[in-house]
C-alpha angles and dihedrals in degrees: 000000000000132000118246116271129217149210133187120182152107120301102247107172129344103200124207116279100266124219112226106162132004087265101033143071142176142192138194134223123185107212114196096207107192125234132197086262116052085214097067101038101148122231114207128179113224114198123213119194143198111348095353091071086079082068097078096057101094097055139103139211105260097017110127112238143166126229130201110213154176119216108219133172139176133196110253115254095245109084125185128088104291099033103041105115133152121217122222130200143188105215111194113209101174135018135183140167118267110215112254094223133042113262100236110241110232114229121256123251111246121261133271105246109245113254107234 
């Protein structure tokens, strides 16, 4: 089994839940994830299917949030040498708000001198 994967970014775009068959949904999410280099910041679409597409309902674009994913992926049904592909996706299964701004860490009081 694999370990959980993360993700931590800006809210870019959240697109309408989308209707594919009569029994199943998706929704998208566009995560901004930062790199050292604002040049090369990464954009990602995280996919949330079924019941978990409600979960996108309380975010905002440019709210910083985490998600919590699965990476899949399926060969496509066409099958011969020019049509051969296999499809990957990053399938979101929790998301929260990161806070925006670091929580600052109290001091610790100092410590009780050891009786000898």
């Amino acid at each position: 089994m694999s370990e959980t994967r993360t993700l931590i970014g800006k809210v870019v775009k959240i697109l309408p839940a989308r209707q594919v068959s009569e029994t199943f949904k998706v929704r998208d999410i566009w995560i901004e994830e930062p790199a050292d280099n604002p040049d090369y910041n990464q954009v990602v679409k995280v996919q949330f299917t079924q019941d978990k597409c409600g979960l996108l309902d309380q975010y905002q674009i440019g709210q910083e949030v985490m998600i919590n994913f699965n990476i899949t992926g399926r060969r496509s049904s066409q099958v011969g040498p020019t049509t051969e592909n296999i499809y990957t996706n990053i399938q979101g299964w929790r998301i929260g708000a990161t806070a925006s701004k670091p929580v600052p860490q109290q001091e610790a009081a100092p410590a009780a001198p050891l009786p000898f």
